[in-house]
N, C-alpha and C positions, 0 to 999 in steps of 0.2 A: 457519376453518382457514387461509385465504389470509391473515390477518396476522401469525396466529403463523407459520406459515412465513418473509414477509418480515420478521419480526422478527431469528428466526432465521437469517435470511441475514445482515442488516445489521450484526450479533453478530459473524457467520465472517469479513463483509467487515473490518470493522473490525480487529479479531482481526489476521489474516494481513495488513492492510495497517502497524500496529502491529510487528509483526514482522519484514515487509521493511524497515521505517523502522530497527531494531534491527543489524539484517544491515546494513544499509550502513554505522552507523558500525562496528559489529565489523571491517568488512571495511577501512574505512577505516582506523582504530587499529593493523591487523596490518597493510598498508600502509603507515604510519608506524615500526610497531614493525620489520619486516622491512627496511626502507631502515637504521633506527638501527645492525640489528647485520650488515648488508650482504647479507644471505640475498637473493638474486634468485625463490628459489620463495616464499618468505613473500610477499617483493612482490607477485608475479602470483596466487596464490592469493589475499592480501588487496582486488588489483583484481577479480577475479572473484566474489568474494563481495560486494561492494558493489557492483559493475553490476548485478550475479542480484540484491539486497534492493531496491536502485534501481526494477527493472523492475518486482520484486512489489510494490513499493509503488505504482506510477503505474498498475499493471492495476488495482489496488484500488480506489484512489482515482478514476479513471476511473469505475469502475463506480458509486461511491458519486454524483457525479458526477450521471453520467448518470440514476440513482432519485431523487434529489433534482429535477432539472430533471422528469421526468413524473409528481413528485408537488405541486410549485410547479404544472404547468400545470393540472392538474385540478382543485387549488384555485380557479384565476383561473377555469377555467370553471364552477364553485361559484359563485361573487359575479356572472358573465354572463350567467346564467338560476339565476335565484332558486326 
């Protein structure tokens, strides 16, 4: 039950970190696209949408991250007691 579980996590992580990756260029593009036709709220709306995808992306990625590095180390202690 414990792998389908982190399966299932690894799924969401991916998932929502995919997504924040999405939100930042959106955010970036309305950024672009709001400077183009001078709108000052498009601007700040398109920077805050891409800092907010920015951060969901790097909590993700972090986490992904950080499952990978305690599942690398359990392997190495796999092959240091046989």
């Amino acid at each position: 039950m414990e792998k389908g579980h982190d399966i299932a996590s690894q799924t969401l992580d991916a998932s929502l970190a995919a997504a924040g990756s999405k939100a930042t260029y959106a955010g970036s593009g309305m950024t672009l696209g709001g400077w183009l036709v001078s709108s000052e709220f498009a601007v700040l709306v398109g920077i805050v949408i891409g800092i907010a995808g920015f951060l969901v992306n790097w909590f993700y990625r972090h986490r992904q991250d950080r499952r990978e590095r305690a599942e690398h180390e359990a392997r190495m202690r796999q092959f240091e007691h046989p």
